[in-house]
C-alpha positions in Angstrom: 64.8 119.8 90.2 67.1 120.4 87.3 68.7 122.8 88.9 69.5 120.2 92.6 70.8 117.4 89.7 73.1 120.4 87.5 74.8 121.2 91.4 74.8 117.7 93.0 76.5 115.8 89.5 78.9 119.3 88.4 80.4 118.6 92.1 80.5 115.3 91.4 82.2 115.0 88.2 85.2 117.6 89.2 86.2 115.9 92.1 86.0 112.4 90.4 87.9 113.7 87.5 90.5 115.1 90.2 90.8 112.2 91.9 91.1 109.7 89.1 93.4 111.5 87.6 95.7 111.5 91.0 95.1 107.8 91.2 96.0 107.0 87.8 99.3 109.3 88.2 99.9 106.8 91.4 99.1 103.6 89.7 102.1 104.4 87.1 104.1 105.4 89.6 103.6 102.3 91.2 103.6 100.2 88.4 106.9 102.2 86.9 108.8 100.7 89.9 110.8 97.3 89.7 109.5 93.6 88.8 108.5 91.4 91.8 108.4 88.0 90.7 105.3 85.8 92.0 103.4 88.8 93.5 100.6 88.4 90.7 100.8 84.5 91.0 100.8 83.9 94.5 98.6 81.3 96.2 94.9 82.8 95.6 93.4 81.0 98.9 96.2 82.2 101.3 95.1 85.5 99.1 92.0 85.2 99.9 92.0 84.5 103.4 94.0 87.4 103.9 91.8 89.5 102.4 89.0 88.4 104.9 91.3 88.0 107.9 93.2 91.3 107.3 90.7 94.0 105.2 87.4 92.3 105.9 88.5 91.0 109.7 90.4 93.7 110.7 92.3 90.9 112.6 95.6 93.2 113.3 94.2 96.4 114.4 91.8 94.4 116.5 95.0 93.4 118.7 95.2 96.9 119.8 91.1 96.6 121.2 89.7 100.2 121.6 91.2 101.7 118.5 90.7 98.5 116.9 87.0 98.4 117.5 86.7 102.0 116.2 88.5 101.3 113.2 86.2 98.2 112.6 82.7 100.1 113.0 84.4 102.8 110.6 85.6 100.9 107.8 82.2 98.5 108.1 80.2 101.5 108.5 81.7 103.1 105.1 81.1 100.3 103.5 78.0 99.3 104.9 76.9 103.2 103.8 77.5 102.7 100.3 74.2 101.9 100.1 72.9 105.8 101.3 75.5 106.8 98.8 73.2 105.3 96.1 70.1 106.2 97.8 71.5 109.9 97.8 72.3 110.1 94.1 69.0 108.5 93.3 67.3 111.4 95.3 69.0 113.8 93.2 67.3 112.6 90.1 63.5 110.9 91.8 62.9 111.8 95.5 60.6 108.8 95.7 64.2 106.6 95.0 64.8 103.5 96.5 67.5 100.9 95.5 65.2 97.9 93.7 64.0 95.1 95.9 65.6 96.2 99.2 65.2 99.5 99.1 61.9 99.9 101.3 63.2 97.1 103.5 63.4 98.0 107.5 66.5 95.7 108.4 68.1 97.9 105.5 67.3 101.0 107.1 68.3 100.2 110.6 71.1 98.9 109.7 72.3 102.0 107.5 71.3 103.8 111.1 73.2 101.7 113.3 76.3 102.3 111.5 75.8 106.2 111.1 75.9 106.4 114.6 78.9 103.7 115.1 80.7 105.3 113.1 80.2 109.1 114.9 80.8 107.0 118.3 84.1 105.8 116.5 85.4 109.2 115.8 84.6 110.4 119.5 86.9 107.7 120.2 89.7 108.3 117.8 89.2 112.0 119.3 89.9 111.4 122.3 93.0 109.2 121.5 94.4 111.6 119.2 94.6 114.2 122.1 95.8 111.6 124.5 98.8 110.8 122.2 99.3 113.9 120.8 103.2 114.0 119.8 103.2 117.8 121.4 102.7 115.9 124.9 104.7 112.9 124.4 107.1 113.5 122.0 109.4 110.2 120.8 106.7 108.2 123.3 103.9 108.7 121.2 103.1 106.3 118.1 101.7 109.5 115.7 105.0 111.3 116.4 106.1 112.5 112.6 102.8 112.0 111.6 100.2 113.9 109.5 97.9 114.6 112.2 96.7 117.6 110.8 95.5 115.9 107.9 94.1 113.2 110.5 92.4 115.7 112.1 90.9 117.0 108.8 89.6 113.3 107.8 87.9 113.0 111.0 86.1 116.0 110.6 85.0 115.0 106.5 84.0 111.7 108.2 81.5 113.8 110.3 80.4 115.5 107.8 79.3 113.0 105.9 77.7 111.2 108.6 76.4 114.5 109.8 74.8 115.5 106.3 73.6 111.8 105.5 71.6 112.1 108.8 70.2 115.7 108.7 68.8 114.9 105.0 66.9 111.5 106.3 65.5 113.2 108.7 64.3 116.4 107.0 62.6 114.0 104.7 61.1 111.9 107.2 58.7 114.8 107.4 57.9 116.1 103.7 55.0 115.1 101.5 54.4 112.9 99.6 56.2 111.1 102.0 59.7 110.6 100.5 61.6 108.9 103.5 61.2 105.0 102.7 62.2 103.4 105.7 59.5 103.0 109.2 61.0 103.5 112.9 63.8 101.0 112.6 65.6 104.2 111.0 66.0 105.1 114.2 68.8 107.9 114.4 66.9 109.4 111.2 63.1 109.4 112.9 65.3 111.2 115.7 66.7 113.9 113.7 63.3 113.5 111.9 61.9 114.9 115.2 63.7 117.9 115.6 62.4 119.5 112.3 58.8 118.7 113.2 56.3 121.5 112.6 58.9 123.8 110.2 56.3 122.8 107.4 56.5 120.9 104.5 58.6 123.2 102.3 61.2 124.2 104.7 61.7 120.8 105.7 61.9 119.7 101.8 64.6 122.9 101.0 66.3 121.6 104.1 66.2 118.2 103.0 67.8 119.2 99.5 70.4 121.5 101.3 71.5 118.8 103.4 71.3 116.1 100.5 73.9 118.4 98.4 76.1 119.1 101.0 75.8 115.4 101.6 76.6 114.6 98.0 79.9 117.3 97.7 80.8 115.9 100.9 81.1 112.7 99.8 82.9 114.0 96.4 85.3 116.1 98.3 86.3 113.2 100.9 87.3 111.2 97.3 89.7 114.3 96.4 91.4 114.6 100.0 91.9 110.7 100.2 93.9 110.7 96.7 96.1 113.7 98.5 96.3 112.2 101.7 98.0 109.2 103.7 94.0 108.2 103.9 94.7 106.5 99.9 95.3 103.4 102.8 91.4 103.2 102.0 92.3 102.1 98.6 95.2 100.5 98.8 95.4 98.7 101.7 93.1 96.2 100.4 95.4 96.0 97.2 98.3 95.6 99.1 97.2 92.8 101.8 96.2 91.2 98.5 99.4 91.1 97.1 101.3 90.4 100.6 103.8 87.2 100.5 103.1 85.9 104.2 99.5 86.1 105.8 101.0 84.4 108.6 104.6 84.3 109.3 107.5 86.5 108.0 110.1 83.9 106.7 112.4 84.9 103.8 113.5 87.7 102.4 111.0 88.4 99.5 114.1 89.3 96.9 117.1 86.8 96.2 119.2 88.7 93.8 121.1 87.4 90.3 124.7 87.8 91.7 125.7 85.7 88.7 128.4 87.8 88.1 128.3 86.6 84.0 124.9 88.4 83.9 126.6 91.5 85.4 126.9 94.3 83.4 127.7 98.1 83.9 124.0 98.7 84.6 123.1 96.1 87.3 122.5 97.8 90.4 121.8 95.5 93.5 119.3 96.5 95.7 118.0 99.5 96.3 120.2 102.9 95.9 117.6 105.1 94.6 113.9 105.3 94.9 113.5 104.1 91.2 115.4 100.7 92.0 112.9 99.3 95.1 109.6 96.9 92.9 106.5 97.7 92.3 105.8 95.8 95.8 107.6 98.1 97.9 106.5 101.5 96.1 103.2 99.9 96.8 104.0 99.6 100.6 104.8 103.3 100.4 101.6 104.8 99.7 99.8 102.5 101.6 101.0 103.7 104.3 98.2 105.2 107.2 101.3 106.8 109.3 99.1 105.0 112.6 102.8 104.5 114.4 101.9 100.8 115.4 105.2 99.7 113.9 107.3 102.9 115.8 105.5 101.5 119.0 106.7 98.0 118.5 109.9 98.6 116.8 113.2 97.6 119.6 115.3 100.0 118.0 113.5 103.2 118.5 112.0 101.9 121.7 115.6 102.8 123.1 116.5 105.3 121.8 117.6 104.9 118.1 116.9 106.8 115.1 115.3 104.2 113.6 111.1 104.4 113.3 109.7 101.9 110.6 106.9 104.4 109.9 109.4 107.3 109.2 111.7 105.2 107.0 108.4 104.5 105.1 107.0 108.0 104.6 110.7 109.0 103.8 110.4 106.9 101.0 107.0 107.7 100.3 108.0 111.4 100.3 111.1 110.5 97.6 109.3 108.5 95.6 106.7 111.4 95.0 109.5 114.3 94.5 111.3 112.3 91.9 108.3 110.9 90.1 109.2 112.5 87.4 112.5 110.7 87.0 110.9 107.8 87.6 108.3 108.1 85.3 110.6 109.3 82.9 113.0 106.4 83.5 110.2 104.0 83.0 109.3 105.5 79.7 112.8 105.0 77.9 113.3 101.7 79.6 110.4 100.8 77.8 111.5 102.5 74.8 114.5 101.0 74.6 113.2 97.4 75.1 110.2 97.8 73.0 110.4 100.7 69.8 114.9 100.6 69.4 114.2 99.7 65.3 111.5 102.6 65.3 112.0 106.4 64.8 110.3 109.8 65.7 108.8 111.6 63.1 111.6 113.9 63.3 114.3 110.7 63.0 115.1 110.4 66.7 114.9 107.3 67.9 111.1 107.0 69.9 111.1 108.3 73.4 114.1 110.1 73.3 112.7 113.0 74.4 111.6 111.5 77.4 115.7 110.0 77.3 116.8 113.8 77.2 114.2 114.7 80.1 115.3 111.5 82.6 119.0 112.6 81.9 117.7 116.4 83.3 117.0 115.0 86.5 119.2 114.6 89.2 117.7 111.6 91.5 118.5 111.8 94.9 120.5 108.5 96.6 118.2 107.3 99.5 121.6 106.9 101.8 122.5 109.6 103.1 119.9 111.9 101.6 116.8 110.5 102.5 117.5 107.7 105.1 120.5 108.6 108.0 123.0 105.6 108.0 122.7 105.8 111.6 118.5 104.8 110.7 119.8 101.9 108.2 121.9 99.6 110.5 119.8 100.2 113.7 117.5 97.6 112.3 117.6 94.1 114.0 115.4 92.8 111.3 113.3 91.2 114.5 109.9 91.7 112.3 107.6 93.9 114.5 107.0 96.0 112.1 105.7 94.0 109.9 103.7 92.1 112.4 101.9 95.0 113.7 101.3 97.1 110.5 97.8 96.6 109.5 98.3 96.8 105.8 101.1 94.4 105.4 103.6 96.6 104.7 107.2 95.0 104.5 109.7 97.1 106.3 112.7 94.5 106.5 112.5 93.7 103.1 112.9 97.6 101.5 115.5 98.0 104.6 117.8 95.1 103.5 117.4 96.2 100.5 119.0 100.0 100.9 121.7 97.7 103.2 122.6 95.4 99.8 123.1 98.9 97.8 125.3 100.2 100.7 127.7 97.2 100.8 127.6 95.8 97.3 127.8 99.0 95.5 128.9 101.4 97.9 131.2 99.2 99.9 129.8 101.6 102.8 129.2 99.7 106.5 129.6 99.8 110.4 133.3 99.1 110.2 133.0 96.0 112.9 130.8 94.6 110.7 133.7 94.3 108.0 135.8 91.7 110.6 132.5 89.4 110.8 132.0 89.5 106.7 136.0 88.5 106.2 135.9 86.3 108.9 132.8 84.0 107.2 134.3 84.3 103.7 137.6 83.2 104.8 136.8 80.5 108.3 133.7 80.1 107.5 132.3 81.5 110.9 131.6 84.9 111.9 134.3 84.6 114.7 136.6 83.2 112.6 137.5 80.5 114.8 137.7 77.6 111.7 136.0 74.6 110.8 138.9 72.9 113.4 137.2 73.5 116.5 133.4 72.7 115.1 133.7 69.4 117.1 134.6 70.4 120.1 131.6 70.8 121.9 130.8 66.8 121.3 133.8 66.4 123.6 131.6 67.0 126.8 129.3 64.5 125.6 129.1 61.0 127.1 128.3 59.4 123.8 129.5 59.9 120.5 128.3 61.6 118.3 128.6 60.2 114.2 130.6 63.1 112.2 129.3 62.7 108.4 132.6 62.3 106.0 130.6 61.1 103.2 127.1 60.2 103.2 124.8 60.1 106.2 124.3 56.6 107.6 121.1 54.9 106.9 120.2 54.4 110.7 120.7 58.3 111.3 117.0 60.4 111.1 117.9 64.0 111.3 121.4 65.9 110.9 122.0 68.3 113.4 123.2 71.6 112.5 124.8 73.1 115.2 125.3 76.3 114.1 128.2 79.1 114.6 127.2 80.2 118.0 126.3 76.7 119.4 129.6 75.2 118.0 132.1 78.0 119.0 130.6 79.4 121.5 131.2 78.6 125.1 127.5 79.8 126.4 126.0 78.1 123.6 127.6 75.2 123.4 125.8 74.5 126.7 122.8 74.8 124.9 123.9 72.2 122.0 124.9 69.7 124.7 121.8 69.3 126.2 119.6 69.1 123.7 122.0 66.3 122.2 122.2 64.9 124.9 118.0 64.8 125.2 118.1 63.6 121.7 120.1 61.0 122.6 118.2 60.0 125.8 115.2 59.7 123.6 116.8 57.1 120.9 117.0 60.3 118.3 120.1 59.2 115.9 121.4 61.9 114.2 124.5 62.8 112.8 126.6 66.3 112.7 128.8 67.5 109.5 131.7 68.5 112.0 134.3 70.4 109.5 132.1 70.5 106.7 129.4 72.8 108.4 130.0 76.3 108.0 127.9 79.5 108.5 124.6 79.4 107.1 125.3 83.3 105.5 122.5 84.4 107.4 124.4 87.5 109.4 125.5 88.4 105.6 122.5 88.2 104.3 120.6 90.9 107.0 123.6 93.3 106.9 123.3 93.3 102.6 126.3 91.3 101.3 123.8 89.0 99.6 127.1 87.5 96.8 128.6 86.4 100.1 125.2 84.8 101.5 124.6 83.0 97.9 128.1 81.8 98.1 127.7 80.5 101.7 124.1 79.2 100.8 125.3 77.2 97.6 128.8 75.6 99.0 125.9 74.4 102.3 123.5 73.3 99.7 126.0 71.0 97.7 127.4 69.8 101.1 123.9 68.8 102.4 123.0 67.3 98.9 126.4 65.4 98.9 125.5 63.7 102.2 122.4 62.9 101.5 120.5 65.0 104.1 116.3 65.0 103.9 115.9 65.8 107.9 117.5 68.4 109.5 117.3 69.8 113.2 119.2 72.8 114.7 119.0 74.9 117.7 119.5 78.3 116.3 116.6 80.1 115.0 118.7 81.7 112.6 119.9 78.6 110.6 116.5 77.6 110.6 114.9 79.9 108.9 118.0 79.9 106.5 117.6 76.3 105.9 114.0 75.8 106.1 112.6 79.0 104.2 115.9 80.8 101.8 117.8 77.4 101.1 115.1 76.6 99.0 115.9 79.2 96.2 119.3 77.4 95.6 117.1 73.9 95.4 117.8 73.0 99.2 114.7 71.6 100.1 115.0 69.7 102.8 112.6 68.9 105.8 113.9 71.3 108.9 112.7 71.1 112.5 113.9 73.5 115.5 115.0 71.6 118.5 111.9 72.9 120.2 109.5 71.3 118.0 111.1 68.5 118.3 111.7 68.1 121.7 107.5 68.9 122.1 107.2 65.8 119.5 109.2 63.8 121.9 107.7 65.0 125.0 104.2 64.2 124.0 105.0 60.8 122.6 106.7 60.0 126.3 109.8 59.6 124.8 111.4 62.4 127.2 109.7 62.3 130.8 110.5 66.1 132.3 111.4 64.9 136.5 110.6 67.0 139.7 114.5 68.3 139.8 113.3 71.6 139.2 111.2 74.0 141.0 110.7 77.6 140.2 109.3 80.4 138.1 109.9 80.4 134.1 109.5 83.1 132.0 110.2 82.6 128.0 111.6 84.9 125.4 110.5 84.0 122.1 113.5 85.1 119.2 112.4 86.6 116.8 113.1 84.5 114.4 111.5 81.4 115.5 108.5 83.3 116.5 107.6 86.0 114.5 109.2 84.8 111.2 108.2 81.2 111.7 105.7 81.0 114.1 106.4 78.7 116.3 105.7 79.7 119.4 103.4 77.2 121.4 106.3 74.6 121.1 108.6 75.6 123.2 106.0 76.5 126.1 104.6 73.5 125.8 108.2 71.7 127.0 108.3 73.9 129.5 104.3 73.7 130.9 105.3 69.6 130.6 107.8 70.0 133.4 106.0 69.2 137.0 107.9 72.1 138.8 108.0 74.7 136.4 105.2 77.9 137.1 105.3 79.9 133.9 104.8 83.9 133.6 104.4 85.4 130.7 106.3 89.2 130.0 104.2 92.0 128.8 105.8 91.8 125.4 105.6 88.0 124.4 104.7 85.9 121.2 103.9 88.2 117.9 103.9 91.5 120.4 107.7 89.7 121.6 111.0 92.3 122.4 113.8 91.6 120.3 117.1 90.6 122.1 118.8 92.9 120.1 121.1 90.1 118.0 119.4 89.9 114.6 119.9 91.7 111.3 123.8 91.2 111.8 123.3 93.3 115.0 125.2 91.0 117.2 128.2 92.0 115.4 127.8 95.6 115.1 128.6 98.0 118.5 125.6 99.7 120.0 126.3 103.5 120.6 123.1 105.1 120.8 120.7 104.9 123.6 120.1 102.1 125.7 121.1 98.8 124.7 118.3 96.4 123.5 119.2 93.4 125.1 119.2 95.6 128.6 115.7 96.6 127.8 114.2 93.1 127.4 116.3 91.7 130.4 114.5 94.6 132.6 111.2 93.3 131.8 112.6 90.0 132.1 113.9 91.2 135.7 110.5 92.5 136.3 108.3 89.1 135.8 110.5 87.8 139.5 111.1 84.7 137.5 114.0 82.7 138.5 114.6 81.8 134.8 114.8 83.3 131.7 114.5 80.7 129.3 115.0 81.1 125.3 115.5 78.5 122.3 118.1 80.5 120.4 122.0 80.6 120.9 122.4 84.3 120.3 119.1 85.3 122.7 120.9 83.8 125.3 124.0 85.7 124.7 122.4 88.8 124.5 120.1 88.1 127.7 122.8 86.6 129.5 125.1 89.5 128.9 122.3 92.2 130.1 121.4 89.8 133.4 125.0 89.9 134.1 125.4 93.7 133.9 122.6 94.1 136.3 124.2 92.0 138.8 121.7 89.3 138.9 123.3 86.2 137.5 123.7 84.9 141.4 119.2 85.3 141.4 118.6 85.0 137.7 119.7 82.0 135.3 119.3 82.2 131.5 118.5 78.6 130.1 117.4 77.0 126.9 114.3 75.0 127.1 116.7 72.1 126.7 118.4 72.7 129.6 115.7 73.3 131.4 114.3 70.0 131.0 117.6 68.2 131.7 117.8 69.9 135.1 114.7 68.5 135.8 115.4 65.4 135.3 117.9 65.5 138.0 117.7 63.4 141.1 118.9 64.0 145.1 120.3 61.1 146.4 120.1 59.8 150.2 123.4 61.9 150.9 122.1 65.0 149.0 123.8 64.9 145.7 122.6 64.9 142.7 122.9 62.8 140.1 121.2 62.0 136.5 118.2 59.8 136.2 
């Protein structure tokens, strides 16, 4: 006996001591990394329901069904088995052990059964996916390309083992006396193993039954050592990470605004992220939590045609840096904190305390993350469309640490796509990324059979909501179109509302995604100040963009305002009769949700729902649609930017659009229907195919035929 509990708790002990120490070398690291502000105090229900939605629910990896379901019956089944853990080490001490009060129970026993054998179902499943996908076969097209799969490969097979020891042990001891096994038939996989040792006698099944329980035991011990070394610390840290996650639901604003006061500058400010040491404790978080599963390369519209861009790889990149320089990190950490906390103290050998740590940090060279770790070409591929972030099951924020290596690039290394330059000059100087000028901000009122009040002051009592009409919808032709009509519904419905004319200028949200965040603050406090001038409390634009601007970033420079997209507001109107959709249109609809009225805001039932309220309309819905949507390829500053490398992303969604035999695409952003009506055109199918804003799609259908065939407005 002594010599079973000297084995089973020597085995035990190493790896523990192993494996704490890695994970308390990992927690500094983490923790060495830079302040997030509100992380710790965020809302603790919205924390808590992402804890059971997200670790406890499994809610993302169950949109992806058969590996979802396997992942679910393995994490539950680990979990779930922490009670045979217990039940193991008790055996090493008292083979009669059973866990107090429950212990003997037979619901306890089959359900420690059931699991054992979910769990080995699980892992014939993840088997056979594994080779299905295997990069080898499938190269870019497979989710685990760049992936650790040998390491995958080797935690599937420590996952049998345990499962394959914890169920040879049972049933060995199902047969020894005194009886030793404390569970009846509802054990069921254990009374089965149980069988096949039947008549080896009583002392080989017991020495079997201790074989199996050590191997069971060191098993166990050594799956805690390979986790700490592997990308399966996710086991750990996801739950720490979905715990600490700024949006359960939606994407909104970027998680960072940066101090550009520029009297708060001093030779040591560094904005965003140059080198591994300069992302928070957040994001360094999001690096090891990382399970390298591919859901976000699947998903992602840039690598999906072509691009060097894969969320995952950007991530284990990082991951990768962070854990070759930890040493300058750590080091980095310790004289910060030297300097802030011990300056009036000194060494025993009158240095000043932590110098020699000072000496060490100023050995080693850190390595910039752009080019050395992350290609430029990888950096400004990203539309900032969200995917990622949607579809990774342990909340990790891509955009976020992505923006953040873009702000480093262009506010300290004045390094960016070149075209991008003429849209940055052009919004700091006209206030527009064309650069047309605040002149011709009115003219798309000049189509409009009503006038339309322009706010010189303050708004007018009688007027509800100020539009925004945004760069694209004021200035360009295309979008305009869009404006029009839903002004003119607004108007139709007895909506007053007002537009700023002159005094609206870009919202700074192309600045922000491409990383000049001083020119986005300046943008966002001159809009702030205008809007607080006038007055404004309601607010409705068309353009997605704006209104996640105004709605979720404005409020950081104390713009809080109420803000409604024209397609929540046209539902509102809709439903309360207000706007009656007629039987002037007839065909198939199919509806692109942007990305960043969708995935970042979630609105997406709003919009259909205008569309299901007109008679004529038949709806179909693209593979890709709501949170699984395609980008149009416009977003993080992309619309500016040329597209070189592989196939263009608006092309891509237009084909599937193409595919659905719709006879309109219909969106509720300006620059979606640039980018879609571009791509239809190139294909030749504007004559079959029309690309409309939900606006005008109700408009037409509120258009008559009269006797002699022409048509005319209700």
């Amino acid at each position: 006996m002594p010599i079973r509990i000297a084995i089973g708790m020597a085995a035990t002990l190493i790896c523990v001591a192993v494996a704490g120490h890695r994970f308390h070398w990992i927690s500094r690291l983490v923790r060495a990394g830079q302040p997030a502000p509100g992380r710790v105090r965020r809302d603790l229900g919205r924390r808590a329901e992402a804890e059971v939605t997200e670790v406890a629910g499994q809610r993302k990896l169950l949109n992806w069904r058969i590996p979802g379901i396997a992942h679910f019956f393995t994490m539950w089944g680990f979990t779930l088995l922490i009670f045979t853990i217990i039940e193991a080490y008790g055996d090493l001490f008292d083979p009669t052990f059973h866990i107090p009060g429950i212990g003997t129970s037979p619901v306890l026993g089959f359900i420690e059964d059931f699991f054992a054998v979910a769990v080995l179902a699980a892992l014939v499943v993840f088997t056979v996916i594994r080779i299905k996908n295997a990069p080898s076969r499938k190269e870019r097209a497979s989710r685990f390309y760049g992936s650790h799969t040998g390491a995958a490969w080797v935690t599937l097979l420590l996952i049998f083992a345990v499962i394959a020891t914890l169920l040879l042990y049972r049933g060995a001891e199902i047969d020894t006396k005194p009886r030793q096994f404390p569970y009846d038939d509802w054990a069921f996989a254990s009374h089965v193993i149980g069988a096949g040792f039947a008549g080896l006698g009583h002392g080989v099944d017991g020495t079997l039954a201790t074989t199996f329980l050590l191997l069971n035991v060191s098993v166990i011990s050594g799956f805690l050592v390979f986790v700490s070394y592997s990308k399966h610390l996710h086991i750990f840290v996801a739950p720490v990470n979905v715990a600490f996650s700024r949006r359960p639901r939606a994407l909104g604003a970027l998680d960072r605004t940066l101090d550009m006061d520029m009297d708060n500058v001093t030779e040591d400010t560094v904005f965003g992220a140059g080198f591994i040491e300069n992302f928070t404790w957040k994001q360094m978080l999001d690096f090891v939590a990382c399970t390298e599963c591919g859901r976000c390369q699947s998903v992602c519209p840039a690598w999906s045609t072509g691009k060097p861009l894969s969320p995952k790889l950007v991530i284990m990149g990082l991951r990768d840096n962070m854990f070759s320089q930890a040493s300058h990190v750590l080091a980095g950490r310790a004289s910060q904190r030297a300097d802030e906390h011990e300056k009036p103290r000194t060494a025993a050998h009158g240095e000043p305390a932590g110098g020699e740590q000072r000496d060490h940090a100023e050995l080693l060279v850190p390595e910039p993350l752009v080019p050395g770790v992350i290609d430029p070409d990888v950096l400004w591929s990203c539309t900032t469309c969200g995917s990622c972030v949607e579809q990774c099951p342990v909340d990790i924020e891509h955009v976020d640490a992505i923006v953040d290596m873009r702000r480093y690039q262009v506010l300290m290394e004045s390094s960016f796509p070149h075209e991008a330059g003429l849209m940055l000059r052009n919004i700091e100087n006209q206030g527009d990324p064309w650069g047309l000028g605040s002149s011709r901000r009115t003219e798309w009122t000049q189509a409009l059979d009503f006038e339309v009040p322009v706010v010189t002051d303050t708004i007018p009592d009688d007027v509800e909501y100020l539009y925004w009409v945004g760069c694209a919808g004021a200035l360009d032709e295309r979008a305009r179109r869009q404006v029009q009509a839903a002004a003119r519904l607004l108007h139709q419905a007895g909506v007053r509302f007002a537009i700023l004319g002159p005094k609206e200028s870009c919202t700074g949200d192309p600045a922000r995604r491409i990383g000049n965040e001083y020119l986005y603050q300046e943008q966002a406090k001159a809009n702030v100040a205008t809007l607080e001038a006038a007055g404004v409390k309601k607010i409705v634009t068309t353009c997605p963009h704006c209104f996640n601007t105004l709605k979720n970033e404005y409020p950081a420079f104390g713009g809080e305002f109420e803000v409604v997209h024209h397609s929540e507001l046209l539902d509102d109107l809709v439903r309360a009769g207000r706007i009656v959709p007629g039987t002037g249109y007839s065909g198939t609809v199919t509806y692109h949700d942007p990305c960043y009225l969708g995935r970042h805001n979630r609105v997406f039932d709003e919009p259909r729902a205008v569309i299901d309220a007109i008679p004529g309309a038949r709806t179909v819905e693209m593979r890709r649609c709501r949170e699984r949507g395609f980008c149009c390829g416009a977003g993080g500053a992309r619309m500016w930017m040329e597209e070189t490398i592989g196939t263009r992303v608006n092309m891509d969604r237009t084909l599937e659009a193409l595919g659905t035999g719709a006879d309109v695409v219909s969106t509720a952003c300006p620059y979606c229907m640039i980018m879609l009506d571009d791509a239809v055109r190139a294909n030749g199918k504007e004559e079959e195919v029309r690309v409309l804003d939900i606006s005008q799609l109700v408009e037409e259908s509120q258009r008559v035929v009269d006797a002699v065939g022409s048509p005319e407005d209700r």
